[in-house]
N, C-alpha and C positions, 0 to 999 in steps of 0.2 A: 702675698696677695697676687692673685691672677685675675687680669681685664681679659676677660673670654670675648667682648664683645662691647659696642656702645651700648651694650643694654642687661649685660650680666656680669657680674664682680665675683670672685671667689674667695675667701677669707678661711684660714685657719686659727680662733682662738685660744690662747693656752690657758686662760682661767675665768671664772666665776667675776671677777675683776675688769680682768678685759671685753668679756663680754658684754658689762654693765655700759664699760666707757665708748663702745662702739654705739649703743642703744642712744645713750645723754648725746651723742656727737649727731645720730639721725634725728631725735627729740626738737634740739634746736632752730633745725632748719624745717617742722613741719611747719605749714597751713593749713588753715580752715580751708577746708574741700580735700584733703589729705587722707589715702586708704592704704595705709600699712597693712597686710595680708604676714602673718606666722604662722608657720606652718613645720613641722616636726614629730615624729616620737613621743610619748612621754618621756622627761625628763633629759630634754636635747638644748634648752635653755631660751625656750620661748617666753616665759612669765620674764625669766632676768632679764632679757632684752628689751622687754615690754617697761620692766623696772625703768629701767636706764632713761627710754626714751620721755616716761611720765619726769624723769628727774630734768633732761634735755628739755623739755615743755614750760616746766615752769609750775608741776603741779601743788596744787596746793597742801598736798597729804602725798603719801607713801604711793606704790602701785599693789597693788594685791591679785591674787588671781582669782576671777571673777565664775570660775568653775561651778558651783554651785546657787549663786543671784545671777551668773551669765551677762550680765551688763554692771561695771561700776562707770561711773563719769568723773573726770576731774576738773575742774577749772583750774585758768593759768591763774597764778598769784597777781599777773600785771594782765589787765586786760579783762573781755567780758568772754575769749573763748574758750570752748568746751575742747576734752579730748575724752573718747568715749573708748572703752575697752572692753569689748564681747570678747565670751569664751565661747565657739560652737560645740564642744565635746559631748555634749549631754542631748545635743539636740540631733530627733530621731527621724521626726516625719513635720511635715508643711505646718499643721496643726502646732508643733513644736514653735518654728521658727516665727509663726504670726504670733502665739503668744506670748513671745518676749520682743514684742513691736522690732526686730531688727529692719526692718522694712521700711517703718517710722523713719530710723537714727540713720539710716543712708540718705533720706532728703534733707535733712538740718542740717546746718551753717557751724559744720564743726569737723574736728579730726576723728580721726575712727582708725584704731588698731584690733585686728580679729585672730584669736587665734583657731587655730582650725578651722580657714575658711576655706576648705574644700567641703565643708559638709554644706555650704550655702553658694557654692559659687555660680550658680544660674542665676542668686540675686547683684550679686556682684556688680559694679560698673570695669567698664573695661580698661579705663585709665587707673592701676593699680603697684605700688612698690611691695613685690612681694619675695621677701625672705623663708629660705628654706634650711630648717638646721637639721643637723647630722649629729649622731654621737659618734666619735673617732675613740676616745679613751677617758677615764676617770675625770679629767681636767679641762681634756681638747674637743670641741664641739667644730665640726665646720658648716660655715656659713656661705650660701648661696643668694645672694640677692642679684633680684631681676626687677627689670620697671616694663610695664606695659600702659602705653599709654604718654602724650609730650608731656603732660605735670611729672608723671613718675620718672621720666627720661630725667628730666630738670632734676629734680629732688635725689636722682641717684648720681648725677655727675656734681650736685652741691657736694652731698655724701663723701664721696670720693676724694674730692678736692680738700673736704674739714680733717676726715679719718684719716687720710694716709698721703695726702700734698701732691697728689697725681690727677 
């Protein structure tokens, strides 16, 4: 692990596994008003992280990846909030992005995890916890997480402190 800075963390995971348990470690510590931003490749291990963090939340069911309905929601099993998980990948033009109301799911009283939110990021707010994966090899994915913004600052030095005691 490498702290590049108070504001960007480097990670190299070795499996499918550990990937998960890095997700459930950030999951735990989100709140409502919370924008996790994934951003990667195909197959760099955005949805498993995404997994992880719905397991870290508290969701009620599985995480899936929401690639083709573009939005799934989960409620926490304790409590009445929502964690909402858009896929941007499929979305092309403005027309796209208002017809899957993500516009709507940024003003409501809940968490929101996006994957490919470079193709939306003018809707963005600018207080955001954003993870960048990499594939290195079969197994090894590396992770860049950045916080923009003092909620994401918080939530990345929580992070830090659950994942790795630092």
């Amino acid at each position: 692990m490498a702290i590049l800075d108070d504001t960007t963390l480097d990670f190299i995971s070795s499996s499918t596994e550990q990937t998960v348990r890095l997700g459930v470690r950030l999951g735990e510590l989100l709140q409502v008003g919370d924008l996790i931003c994934l951003s990667g490749e195909l197959g760099t291990g955005k949805t498993t992280f995404a997994q992880g963090i719905g397991r870290g939340w508290g969701a009620s069911q599985g995480v899936t990846s929401p690639t083709f309905v573009l939005v799934n929601e989960y409620p926490r099993m304790r409590g009445k909030a929502t964690l909402y998980h858009i896929d941007c990948y499929r979305l092309d033009t403005p027309t796209d992005i208002f017809t899957a109301g993500i516009e709507e799911l940024l003003d409501r009283d809940c968490a929101i995890m996006i994957e490919w939110p470079e193709r939306i990021i003018s809707l963005l707010p600018d207080d955001r916890f954003w993870l960048d994966l990499r594939f290195i090899n079969e197994t090894k994915r590396g992770l860049r997480f950045k916080a923009d913004g003092d909620r994401a600052g918080q939530l990345l030095s929580d992070f830090r402190k659950s994942a790795f005691g630092v």
